[in-house]
Structure formats: structure tokens, C-alpha cells
N, C-alpha and C positions, 0 to 999 in steps of 0.2 A: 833703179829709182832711188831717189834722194829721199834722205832723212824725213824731212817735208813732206814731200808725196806720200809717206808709210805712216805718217801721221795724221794726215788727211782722209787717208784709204782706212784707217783705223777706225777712227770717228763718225766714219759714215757710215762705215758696219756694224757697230756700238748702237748709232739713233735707229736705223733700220728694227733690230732686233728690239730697241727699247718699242718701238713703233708696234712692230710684229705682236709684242707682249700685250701693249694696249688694248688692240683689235682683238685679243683673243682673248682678254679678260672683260671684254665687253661682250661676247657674243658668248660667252656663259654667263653673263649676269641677266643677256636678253633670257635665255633657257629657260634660265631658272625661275623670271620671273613669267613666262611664257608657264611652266610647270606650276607653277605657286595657281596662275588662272584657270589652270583645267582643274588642279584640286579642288579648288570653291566652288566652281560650278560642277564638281562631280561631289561634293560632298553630299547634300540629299540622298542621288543614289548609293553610296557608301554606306550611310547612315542606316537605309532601307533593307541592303543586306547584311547588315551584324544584328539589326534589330530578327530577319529570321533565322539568320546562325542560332542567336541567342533564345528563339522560341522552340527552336529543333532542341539544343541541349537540353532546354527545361521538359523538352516530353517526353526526352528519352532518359532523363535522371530517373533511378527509380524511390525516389524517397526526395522528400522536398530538402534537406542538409546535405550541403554539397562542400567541396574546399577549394580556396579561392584560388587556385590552380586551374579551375575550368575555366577563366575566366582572362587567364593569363599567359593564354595563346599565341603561337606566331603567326607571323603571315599566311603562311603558306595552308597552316590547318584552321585557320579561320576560312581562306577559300573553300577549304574543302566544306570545312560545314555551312560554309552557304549554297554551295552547290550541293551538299547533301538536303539542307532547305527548302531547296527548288525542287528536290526532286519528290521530296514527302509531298510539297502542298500543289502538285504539276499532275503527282503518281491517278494513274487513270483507273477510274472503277473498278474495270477487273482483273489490272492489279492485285496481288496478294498483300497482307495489312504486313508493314514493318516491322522489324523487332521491337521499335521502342511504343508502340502502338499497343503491340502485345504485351510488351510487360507491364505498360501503364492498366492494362484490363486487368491482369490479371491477378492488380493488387489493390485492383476495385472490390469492396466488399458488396455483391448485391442484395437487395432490400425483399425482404420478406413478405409474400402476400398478406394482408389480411384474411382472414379466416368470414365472409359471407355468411348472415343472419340465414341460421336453417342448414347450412351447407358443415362436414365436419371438419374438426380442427379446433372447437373451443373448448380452450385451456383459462387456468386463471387470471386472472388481470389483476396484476399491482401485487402492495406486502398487505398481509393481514391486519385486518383493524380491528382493535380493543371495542369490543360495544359495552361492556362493565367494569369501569375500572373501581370499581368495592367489591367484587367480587374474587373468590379466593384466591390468592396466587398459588397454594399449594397443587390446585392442580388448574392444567390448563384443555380449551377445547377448540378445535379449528372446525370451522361452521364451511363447508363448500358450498356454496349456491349454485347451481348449475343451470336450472329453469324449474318449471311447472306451474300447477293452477297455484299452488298456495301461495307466490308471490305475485299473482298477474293482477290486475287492475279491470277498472271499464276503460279502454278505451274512446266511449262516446259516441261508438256506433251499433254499440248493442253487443259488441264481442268483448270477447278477457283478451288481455296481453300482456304479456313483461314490458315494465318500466327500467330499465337501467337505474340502479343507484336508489329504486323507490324502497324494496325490500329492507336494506338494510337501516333507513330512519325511522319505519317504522321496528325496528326489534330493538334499538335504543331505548324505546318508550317502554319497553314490556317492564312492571313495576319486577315479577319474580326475579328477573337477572340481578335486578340491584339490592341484592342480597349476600352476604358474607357467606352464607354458608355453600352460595353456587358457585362452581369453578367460575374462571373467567375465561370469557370467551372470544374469540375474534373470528372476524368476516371475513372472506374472500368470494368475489361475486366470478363469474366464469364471464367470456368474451366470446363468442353472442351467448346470451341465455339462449336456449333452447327448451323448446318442447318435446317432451317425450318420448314421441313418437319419430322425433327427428335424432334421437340417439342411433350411433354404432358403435361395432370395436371400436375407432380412434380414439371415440370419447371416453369409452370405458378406459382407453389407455393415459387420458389424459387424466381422469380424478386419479386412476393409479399413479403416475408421475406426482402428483401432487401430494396425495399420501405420502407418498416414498421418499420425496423433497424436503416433507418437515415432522419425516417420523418421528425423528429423535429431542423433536423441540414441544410436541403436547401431548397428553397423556389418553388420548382419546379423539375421536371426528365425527361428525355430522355433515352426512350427505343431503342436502335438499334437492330433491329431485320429482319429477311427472310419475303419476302413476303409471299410465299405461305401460311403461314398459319397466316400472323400476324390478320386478323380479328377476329380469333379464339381466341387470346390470350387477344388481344383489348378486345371485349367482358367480357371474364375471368376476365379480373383484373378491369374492371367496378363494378361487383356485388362482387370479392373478400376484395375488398378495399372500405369496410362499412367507409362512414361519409366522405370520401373522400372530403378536403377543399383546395387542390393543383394540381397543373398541373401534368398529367402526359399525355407524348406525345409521343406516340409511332412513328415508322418510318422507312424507308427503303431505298433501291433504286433496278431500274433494272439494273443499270450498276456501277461497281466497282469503289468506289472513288480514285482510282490507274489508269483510260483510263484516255484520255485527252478528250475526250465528254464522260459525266457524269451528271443522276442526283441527284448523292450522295451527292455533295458539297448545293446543294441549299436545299434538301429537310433536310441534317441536320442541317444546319445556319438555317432555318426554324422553325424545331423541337426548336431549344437551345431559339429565341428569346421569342415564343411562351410559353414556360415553366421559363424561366426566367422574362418576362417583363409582360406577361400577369394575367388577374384577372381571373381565371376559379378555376372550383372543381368538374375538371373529368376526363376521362381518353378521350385521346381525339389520334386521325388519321393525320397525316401532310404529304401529297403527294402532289405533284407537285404545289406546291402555295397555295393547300387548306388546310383547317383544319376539319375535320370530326368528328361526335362523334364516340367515339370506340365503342360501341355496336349497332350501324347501318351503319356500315362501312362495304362491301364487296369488293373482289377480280375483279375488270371487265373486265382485260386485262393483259395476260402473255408476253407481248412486247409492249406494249403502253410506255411513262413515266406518262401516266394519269393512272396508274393501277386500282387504288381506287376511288370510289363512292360511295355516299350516297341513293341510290333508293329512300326509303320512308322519308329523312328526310333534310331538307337546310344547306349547312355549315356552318358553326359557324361563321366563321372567313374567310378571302381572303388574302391573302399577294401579293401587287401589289407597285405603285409607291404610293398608301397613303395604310396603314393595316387596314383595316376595321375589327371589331369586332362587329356582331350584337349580341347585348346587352340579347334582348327578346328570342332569342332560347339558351340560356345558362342555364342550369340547377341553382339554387339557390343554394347557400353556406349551407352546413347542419349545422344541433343544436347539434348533439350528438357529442361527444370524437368519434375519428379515434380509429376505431380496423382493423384486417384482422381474417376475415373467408377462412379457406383454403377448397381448391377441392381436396376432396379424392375418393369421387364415382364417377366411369368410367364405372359401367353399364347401359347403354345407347345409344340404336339400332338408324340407321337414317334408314328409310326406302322411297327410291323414288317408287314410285305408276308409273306402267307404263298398257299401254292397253294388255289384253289379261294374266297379271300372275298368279301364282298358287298360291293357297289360302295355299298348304301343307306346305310352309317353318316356317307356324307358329304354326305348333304342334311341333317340337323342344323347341319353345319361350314357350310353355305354362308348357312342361314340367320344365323347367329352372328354377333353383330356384337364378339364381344371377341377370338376369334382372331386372332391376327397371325400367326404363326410354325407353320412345321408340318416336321419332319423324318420321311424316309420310309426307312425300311432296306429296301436291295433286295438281288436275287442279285447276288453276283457282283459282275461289273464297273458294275453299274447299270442290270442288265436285271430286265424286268418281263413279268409275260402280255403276249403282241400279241394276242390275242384278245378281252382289255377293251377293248371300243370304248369302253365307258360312265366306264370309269377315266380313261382320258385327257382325256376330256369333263369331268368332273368335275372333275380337277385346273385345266384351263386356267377353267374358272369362277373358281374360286378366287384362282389368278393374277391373273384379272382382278376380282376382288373386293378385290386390297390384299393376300393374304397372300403370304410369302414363303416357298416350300417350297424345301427343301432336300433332295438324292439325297445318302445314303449308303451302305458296304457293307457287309451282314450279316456279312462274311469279316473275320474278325482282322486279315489281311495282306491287301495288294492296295491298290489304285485306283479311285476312279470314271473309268469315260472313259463318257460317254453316247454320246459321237456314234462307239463303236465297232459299235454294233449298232442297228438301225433301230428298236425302241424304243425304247433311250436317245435317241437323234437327233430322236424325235416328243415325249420329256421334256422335249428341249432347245429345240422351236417351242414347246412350251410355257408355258416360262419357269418351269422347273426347273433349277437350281442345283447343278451336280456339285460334291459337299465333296473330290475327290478322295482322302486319304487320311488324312482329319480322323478321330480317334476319333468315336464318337457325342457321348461327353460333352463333348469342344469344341465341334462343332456346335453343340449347345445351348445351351452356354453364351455360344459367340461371338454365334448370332442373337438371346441376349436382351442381349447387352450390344450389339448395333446396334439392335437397339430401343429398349431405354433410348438413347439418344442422342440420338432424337428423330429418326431417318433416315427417311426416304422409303422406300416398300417396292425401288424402282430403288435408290436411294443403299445401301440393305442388300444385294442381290443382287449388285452390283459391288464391296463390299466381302465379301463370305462368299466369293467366287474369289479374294482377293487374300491372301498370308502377313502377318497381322498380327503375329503375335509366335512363330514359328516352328510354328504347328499344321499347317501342311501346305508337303509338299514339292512344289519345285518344276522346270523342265524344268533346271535349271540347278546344283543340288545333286544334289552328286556326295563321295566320300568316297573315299580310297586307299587299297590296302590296310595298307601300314604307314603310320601317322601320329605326329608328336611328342608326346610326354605332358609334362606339369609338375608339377612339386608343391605344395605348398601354399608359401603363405607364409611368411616367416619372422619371427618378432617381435624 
């Protein structure tokens, strides 16, 4: 082939190839513009899956600050967390719940019932409010309101009830507060007021919390509470409130400090000076002019205004035209740090002893295994029938089954002595518990706060004979007939 020809053959292989180039940088521009059109019309769907990648990440972060690294993902783990998306919001009922599912609960705080008017669990509501601010700051008094008649009202059906918020505008008013020479005082109202009769432990454990929460801030408290059951609680917060070095004065009234004859007004100005001006370190009763100790304080009259009495023990104090405070029956200041021991055991039976009953109600008790506690009121000095053989047999089961029964006396006034009469003496091989001259309501109270402790049914029966906090006297208190009085403090 000539020069010519290889030059010709050249140039044709040259446009060929440039040709070839053309064609095939056309049929990737088609592609790609062929790809650019499924992108746009697959974008919505794209859009749909990052938007639940991106709601999976956020439920499974466990804290709402995150760094900007979650966000700055590759391909391949963005699929994945859409496809882990599909699978959270696909996952079928029964199913087990995800991790991120679980962690997000589990740093859910959940929300506290309220505590149901009547039902237990009312504790204070809110901080303490100043009802006199001219009144002393040298010393201060925390007023509990908890319920009762003294603050109830008409409600305009012919019955009394608590008002929320009513009690305390009316104690604003009282001229005596706005006085220098009175501490100063502040309110806290409880969350539901309750009535009396609707108190338990919890409650009892709740003024004790509350106590315990602003011991260190007033120099004395004021419990308002129902009669009916305040020696019960008196009691209760005697032996709850270990080391006890402050006033607490519990109190009442029979009639609503809203009539116009009332003893609410005097028994609570009463309460307040008493817990503010006075030297005590105990839980102490203020009815009608007197001062009583709360754990030998009972109920004597449901229409009297002298409701409360002390049977076995003299009052402390007298509020009259001078305040006498007898010095010698006041319990002594303790050595140890204030703590609170709460009451959580509530099993424990009262049983009054009458002539002629059936010995059967207590094979149920023996079968029972939540029993702890059993008080028994007898005649007298702590006699029973001798002619129950089966009673005595019954009891000493018991005994020996962990419960701890306690002999009290059906009598106002008086003593337990067992070992004065041959059935008391066959109570006491039983391992029956003479309260000697404990009200009931400390009995009771005392054996569920040795319960709660955690004691040994021995470690409790050694302890229910010994004066814990002045409930029962002993061979050795004695009282003369004239004794020194003092008066109150002076600011």
C-alpha cells in the first residue's frame, strides 16, 4: 500500500474512534440525565425515610444533647437506621419493647398520686406562713394544721367541714398574736385535712416528718388536730420523736373557732404560748387551761369543753391568772441527737375482756401469721375469769407463737399488778405483759413503735415494762404535796 492509502486508512480510523467517543459520551449524558429523573421523583420517598432514621435516633438518644456527629452519617448507616425505623414503627404487639424504648422509660420520672380527701398519705402542703409579723422573732412556733372541728365551718347543709385555706385567715385576725411579747408564728395547713377519726400510722408519720424537717428552724409546734383520736396520736409522736428537747403541743377544740362561744380561741393561744415561751422536751396535751403529758392523756368527754384528762398522772402546767409550771413532773432534757423512728407495724389486736365470751375468736389469731401485737383490757387490777382454762391455753399458744400481748385496765384509775391475784400470776407464767398504769392508747401505740424497730418479740416485752418516755409510773415516783411552780420565760 502506497503512502496515500495509509494515510487515508489513518484518517478513517481517527473519525471512526472520534465518532465512537461521541456516541458514548452521549449515552452517558442520557444516564445520567435518565438518573438525575428517578432522583426527583424518588426524592419525597428519600425525604420520608431520613425523616424516620431521624425520629428513631431521637428516641433512642438518651438525653435530649446530642453531637453533631449523629447527624453526619454515611450512606450506608443512614440505611441502616431507616430500616431499623421500619422496624420500631412495623414491630408487632407482641413483640418485646426495644432498647431505646426502654431507656427512654426509664428516665421517665413518674408522677405521684395524690393523696384522696379521707384516705392516708396527708402530709404538709407548701412553706410556712408568717400569720404575725410584730410578733417576737426571738423565738419562733410552727402551727401544723392537720384537720378537726376547731377549724370546720357550716357547710350549708347542716353539717361542719374543713374549708381549705379558711382556718388560717381567720388566725391572722386574732388581736393576741399581734403582740411583741408573742413568738411569731407560722402556718402550714396539711393536704387533705382530715378528720380524726380518719387518722393512722401514716399520718402519725407524716406530722413526725414534718417535725423532724424544721426541728432545727423553731423553738416549739402546735399540732391542730380532732379530738377523737388526738390521745392516740399524742402518744404516737411521744415514743416517735426519740431525744425529743422541744415543745410539741398538740390540741383541739369541741366547737369551731368560726361560732361565737368557742373553745378553740383559748385552747389554741394556749397551745402557741406554751410551745413558744415554755422550757419542756415533750410531746405534751393543752385542753381547756390545762397542759397534760401526751402519752397519759385520754378522751373523758364528747361534749364537755374539759374533754381531756390525765387519770394516772398530775398536769404539768395550769394556765390561769399567773401560769404555773410544775417544774418536778416535767420529763428532763435528753443527751442524745433528735432522730424520728417511724410506726409502720399496724398489727395489733385491742381486745376488751367482757363476762361470759367465747374462747373461739382466737384460733383464727393463732392461725394468723401477720399478728404481732395484742392488748387485752381486763377487770380491775388485771384479773380475768379462773374458770377459762381454755383462755389461758390460748393465750400462752400465742405467746409462744411470737405475739406480744399486753394486760391492761378497763378502770380509768388504778394499776396492773398481775401477780396480786392467782390469775393475774397464771398471765404472768404466761408471758403476759402487765402495762401497769399505761392508758390504752399508749399501750398501743408504744407496742407498735417496738415493733416497728425491728425488736424481738422478748426484746419488746422487756421493753413495754420499762418508762420509756414517762407512760407509766413507777415504784419510785412520788410527788409532795406542795410543790415549786415557775413561769414562763421571759423574752
Amino acid at each position: 500500500m502506497d503512502s496515500s492509502s495509509k494515510a487515508a486508512a489513518k484518517a478513517a480510523s481517527a473519525g471512526g474512534a472520534k465518532t465512537a467517543a461521541k456516541a458514548k459520551a452521549k449515552a452517558k449524558a442520557k444516564e445520567a440525565n435518565k438518573a438525575k429523573a428517578q432522583k426527583i421523583r424518588g426524592a419525597p420517598e428519600a425525604a420520608r425515610k431520613r425523616k424516620g432514621a431521624a425520629a428513631a435516633e431521637e428516641a433512642a438518644r438518651p438525653s435530649t444533647s446530642s453531637s453533631s456527629s449523629a447527624f453526619s452519617s454515611s450512606t450506608k448507616s443512614s440505611a441502616a437506621a431507616s430500616g431499623a425505623a421500619k422496624k420500631v414503627l412495623k414491630r408487632p404487639a407482641s413483640a418485646p419493647p426495644t432498647a431505646s424504648k426502654a431507656t427512654a422509660t426509664a428516665i421517665r420520672k413518674p408522677k405521684e398520686p395524690r393523696p384522696r380527701s379521707g384516705s392516708p398519705g396527708a402530709r404538709p402542703e407548701g412553706s410556712p406562713e408568717l400569720l404575725n409579723p410584730v410578733g417576737s422573732k426571738q423565738r419562733k412556733v410552727l402551727i401544723l394544721y392537720t384537720g378537726g372541728t376547731l377549724g370546720m365551718q357550716d357547710l350549708g347543709n347542716g353539717s361542719l367541714g374543713p374549708i381549705p385555706g379558711a382556718l388560717v385567715k381567720s388566725l391572722r385576725l386574732l388581736d393576741e398574736l399581734k403582740q411583741p411579747r408573742m413568738p411569731q408564728c407560722f402556718f402550714v395547713e396539711f393536704d387533705p385535712i382530715l378528720d380524726s377519726a380518719d387518722m393512722n400510722p401514716e399520718d402519725w408519720t407524716a406530722i413526725a416528718r414534718a417535725v423532724d424537717k424544721w426541728y432545727y428552724e423553731y423553738d416549739g409546734f402546735v399540732v391542730l388536730h380532732g379530738t377523737d383520736t388526738l390521745a392516740y396520736t399524742a402518744s404516737a409522736l411521744s415514743f416517735m420523736l426519740e431525744n425529743l428537747a422541744k415543745p410539741v403541743i398538740m390540741t383541739g377544740a369541741q366547737l369551731p373557732i368560726f361560732e361565737p362561744i368557742s373553745d378553740a380561741r383559748q385552747n389554741f393561744l394556749g397551745a402557741v404560748v406554751f410551745a413558744g415561751l415554755a422550757d419542756l422536751s415533750e410531746v405534751c396535751v393543752f385542753f381547756n387551761g390545762s397542759l397534760l403529758r401526751g402519752n397519759r392523756s385520754v378522751k373523758a368527754s364528747a361534749c364537755s369543753l374539759s374533754a381531756f384528762t390525765s387519770p394516772s398522772y398530775p398536769p404539768l402546767a395550769e394556765l390561769g391568772a399567773p401560769i404555773n409550771i410544775f417544774r418536778r413532773r416535767l420529763r428532763e432534757p435528753p443527751r442524745g441527737r433528735f432522730r424520728l423512728q417511724e410506726i409502720h407495724c399496724t398489727d395489733v389486736l385491742v381486745v376488751w375482756v367482757i363476762p361470759g365470751f367465747s374462747d373461739d375468736f382466737f384460733v383464727p389469731l393463732l392461725n394468723s401469721r401477720s399478728l404481732k401485737g395484742m392488748v387485752l383490757l381486763l377487770y380491775g387490777c388485771g384479773n380475768a375469769p379462773a374458770r377459762k382454762e381454755r383462755f389461758l391455753w390460748r393465750l400462752k399458744q400465742l405467746v409462744d407463737s411470737g405475739v406480744v400481748v399486753i394486760a391492761c385496765s378497763q378502770c380509768t384509775h388504778g394499776s396492773v399488778v398481775l401477780e396480786k391475784y392467782a390469775v393475774g400470776k397464771a398471765f404472768m407464767d404466761c408471758g403476759v405483759v402487765g402495762a401497769r398504769d399505761m392508758t390504752t392508747e399508749a399501750a398501743v401505740t408504744k407496742l407498735a413503735y417496738l415493733l416497728s424497730k425491728g425488736l424481738s418479740p422478748d426484746q419488746c416485752r422487756r421493753s413495754m415494762g420499762e418508762d420509756l418516755r414517762g407512760e407509766m409510773s413507777t415504784e419510785v415516783t412520788t410527788f409532795t404535796i406542795s410543790e415549786p411552780v415557775t413561769g414562763l420565760a421571759s423574752l
